[in-house]
Each structure stands twice: as structure tokens, then as C-alpha cells.
C-alpha positions in Angstrom: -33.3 -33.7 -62.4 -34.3 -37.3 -60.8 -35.9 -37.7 -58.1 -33.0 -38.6 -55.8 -31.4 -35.1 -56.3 -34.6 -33.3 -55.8 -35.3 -35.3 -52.7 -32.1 -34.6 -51.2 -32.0 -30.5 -52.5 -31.8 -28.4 -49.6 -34.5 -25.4 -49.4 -34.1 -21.7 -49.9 -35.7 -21.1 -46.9 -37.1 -22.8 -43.9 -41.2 -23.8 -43.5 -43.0 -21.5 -41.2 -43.6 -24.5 -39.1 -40.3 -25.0 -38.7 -39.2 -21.5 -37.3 -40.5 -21.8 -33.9 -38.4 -25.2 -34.0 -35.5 -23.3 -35.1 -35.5 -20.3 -32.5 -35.8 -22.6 -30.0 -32.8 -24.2 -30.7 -31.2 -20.9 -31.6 -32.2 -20.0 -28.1 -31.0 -23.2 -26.0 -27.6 -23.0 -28.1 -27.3 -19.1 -26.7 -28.2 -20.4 -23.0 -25.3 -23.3 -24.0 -22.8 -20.6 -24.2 -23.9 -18.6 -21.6 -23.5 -21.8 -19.0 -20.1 -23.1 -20.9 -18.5 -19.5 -20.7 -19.7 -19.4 -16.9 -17.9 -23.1 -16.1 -15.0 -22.0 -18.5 -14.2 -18.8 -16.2 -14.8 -20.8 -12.7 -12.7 -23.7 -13.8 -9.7 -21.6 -15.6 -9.7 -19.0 -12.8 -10.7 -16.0 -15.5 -14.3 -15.9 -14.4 -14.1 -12.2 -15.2 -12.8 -12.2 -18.7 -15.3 -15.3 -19.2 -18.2 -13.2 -18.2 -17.3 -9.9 -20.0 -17.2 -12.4 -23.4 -20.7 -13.4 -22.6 -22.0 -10.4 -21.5 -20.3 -8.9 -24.7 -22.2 -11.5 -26.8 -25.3 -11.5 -25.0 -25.4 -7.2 -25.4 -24.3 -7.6 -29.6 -27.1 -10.0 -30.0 -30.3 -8.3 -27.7 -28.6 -4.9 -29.6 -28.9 -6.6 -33.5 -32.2 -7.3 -32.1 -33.1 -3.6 -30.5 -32.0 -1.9 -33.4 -33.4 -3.6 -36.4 -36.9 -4.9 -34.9 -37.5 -2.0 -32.6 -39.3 1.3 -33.6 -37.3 4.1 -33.1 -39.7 5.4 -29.9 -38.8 2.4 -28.3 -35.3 2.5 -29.3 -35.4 6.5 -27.7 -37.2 5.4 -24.8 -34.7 2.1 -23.9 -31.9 4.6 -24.0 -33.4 7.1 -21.6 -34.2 4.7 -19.5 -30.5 2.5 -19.7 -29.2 5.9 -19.5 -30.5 6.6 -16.3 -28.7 4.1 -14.8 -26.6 5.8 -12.1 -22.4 5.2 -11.4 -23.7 4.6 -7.7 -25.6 1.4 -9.0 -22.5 -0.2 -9.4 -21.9 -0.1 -6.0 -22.0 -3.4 -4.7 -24.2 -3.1 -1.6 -27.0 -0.9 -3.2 -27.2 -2.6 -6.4 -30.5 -4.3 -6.9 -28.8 -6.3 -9.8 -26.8 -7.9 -6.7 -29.2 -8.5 -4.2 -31.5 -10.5 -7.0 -28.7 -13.0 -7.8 -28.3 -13.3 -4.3 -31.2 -13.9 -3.6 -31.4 -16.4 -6.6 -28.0 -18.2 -4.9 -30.0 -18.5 -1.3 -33.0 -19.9 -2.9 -30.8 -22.2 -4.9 -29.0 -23.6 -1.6 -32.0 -23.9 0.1 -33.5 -26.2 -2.7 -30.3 -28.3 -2.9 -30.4 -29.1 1.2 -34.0 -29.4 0.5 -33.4 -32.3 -1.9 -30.0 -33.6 -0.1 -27.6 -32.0 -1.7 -24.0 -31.0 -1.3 -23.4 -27.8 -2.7 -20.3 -25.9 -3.1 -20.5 -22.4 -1.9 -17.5 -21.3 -3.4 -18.8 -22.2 -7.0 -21.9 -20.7 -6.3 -20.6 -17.6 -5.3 -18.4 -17.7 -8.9 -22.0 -18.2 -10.9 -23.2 -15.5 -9.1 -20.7 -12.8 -9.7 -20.1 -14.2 -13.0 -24.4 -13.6 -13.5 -24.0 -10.4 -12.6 -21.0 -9.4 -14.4 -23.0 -10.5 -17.4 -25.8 -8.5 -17.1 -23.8 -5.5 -16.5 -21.7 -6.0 -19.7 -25.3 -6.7 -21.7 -26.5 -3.4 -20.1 -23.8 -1.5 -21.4 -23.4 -3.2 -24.9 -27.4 -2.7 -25.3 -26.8 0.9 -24.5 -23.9 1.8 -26.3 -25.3 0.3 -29.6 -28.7 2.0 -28.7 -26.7 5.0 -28.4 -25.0 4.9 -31.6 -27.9 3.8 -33.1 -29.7 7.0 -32.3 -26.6 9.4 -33.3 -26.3 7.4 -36.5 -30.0 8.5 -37.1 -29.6 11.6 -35.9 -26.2 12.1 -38.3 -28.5 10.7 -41.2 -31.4 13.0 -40.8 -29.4 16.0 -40.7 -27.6 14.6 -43.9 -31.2 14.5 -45.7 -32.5 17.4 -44.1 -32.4 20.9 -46.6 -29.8 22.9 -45.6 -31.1 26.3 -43.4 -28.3 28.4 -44.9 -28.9 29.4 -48.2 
């Protein structure tokens, strides 16, 4: 081989001091997605179906991550505790979920008249239900797949397991 082809060969596998490089970008193109599917919903009147997508994608990706890096414990544990999550919490009012992206939105406003600047309430209250609408989605992807996860293991085990009745 010459040198030109080996200079131009592309690696098997990416330096170590290139992965922090990589995740980074890995993580600012997630955050990209988040913030085009947010606009996308507010200026195409879907903000809903925009946010479930997100949500959906942000839940399949933290879930890839729960179940193949996580130790089973953990895994246990996250679902007990996502599980715990009550029907009344969706209630708009008493959700905590709520009141901290409002309270995100009122510091926000506050900021932009501190600096001199116009802000449009109506398009911050899209962001804002779109935010949470997100999270909630993410919530229930995370536990669903944690879910599975654990009856998949559960189903496996008892698969491996000597039978009692003999």
C-alpha cells in the first residue's frame, strides 16, 4: 500500500482522546433535536405530536442506556421508583414537573426584561408545555423499557432455572 492510501485509510475505531470529543458532539446533536422538534411543533401548530417524538427519542435512548450500562439493582430500583409515580401527578396543578418549568419560564422572562428584551409569552408558554410533555413521554419510555427489561430477565431466569416438577 503507498503512503497516500494509508494516510487517507479511515480507523477501526476512534482514539481514546477522541471519545470525550465525540460524546460531546453526540450530546449537542441530541440537544439540536430536542430544540428543532420543540420550534417544529410551535411553528407547525403540532407542538404535541412534536414533543411526544422527542420525548419518545429522548426515553429510547436514556432506556438503551439504562438497560445495557446499568446493573440490574439499579435497573430494579429505577423501576420502583418510576413506578411510584402516581396518576394524580399528572394533574396539572399538583405536578412538581409543572411548577419547575414554570418556574424556569418566570426566571427566563425576568432575564429577558432584565437585558431589554421583548419576549413572546405565547411562545414561551409552547416551550414550556412542550418541556414538559417531553419529560413525561421520557418518563414513561424509561419505564416501560425498564419494565420489560426486568420481565425479559425474569422470563430468562425461569427458562435457565431446573424445573421443581420432576
Amino acid at each position: 500500500m503507498s503512503n497516500a492510501a494509508t494516510a487517507l485509510s479511515v480507523p477501526g475505531s476512534v482514539p481514546a482522546v477522541l471519545r470525550p470529543i465525540e460524546a460531546g458532539f453526540a450530546g449537542l446533536l441530541w440537544v439540536l433535536f430536542n430544540l428543532l422538534l420543540v420550534w417544529l411543533g410551535a411553528k407547525s401548530q403540532h407542538p404535541g405530536s412534536c414533543s411526544i417524538a422527542a420525548g419518545g427519542v429522548n426515553g429510547a435512548v436514556l432506556s438503551i442506556i439504562a438497560v445495557t450500562k446499568v446493573s440490574a439493582r439499579l435497573r430494579s430500583g429505577a423501576t420502583g421508583l418510576l413506578g411510584g409515580i402516581s396518576a394524580s401527578a399528572f394533574d396539572k396543578d399538583a405536578n412538581l414537573l409543572t411548577k419547575w418549568a414554570n418556574s424556569i419560564h418566570v426566571f427566563v422572562d425576568h432575564l429577558m426584561t432584565a437585558l431589554s428584551v421583548a419576549g413572546d409569552e405565547k411562545w414561551h408558554d409552547q416551550v414550556e408545555s412542550a418541556i414538559v410533555w417531553i419529560v413525561w413521554v421520557t418518563i414513561l419510555v424509561v419505564l416501560m423499557s425498564l419494565v420489560a427489561e426486568w420481565a425479559s430477565a425474569s422470563w430468562r431466569e425461569s427458562l435457565t432455572s431446573p424445573s421443581e416438577h420432576r
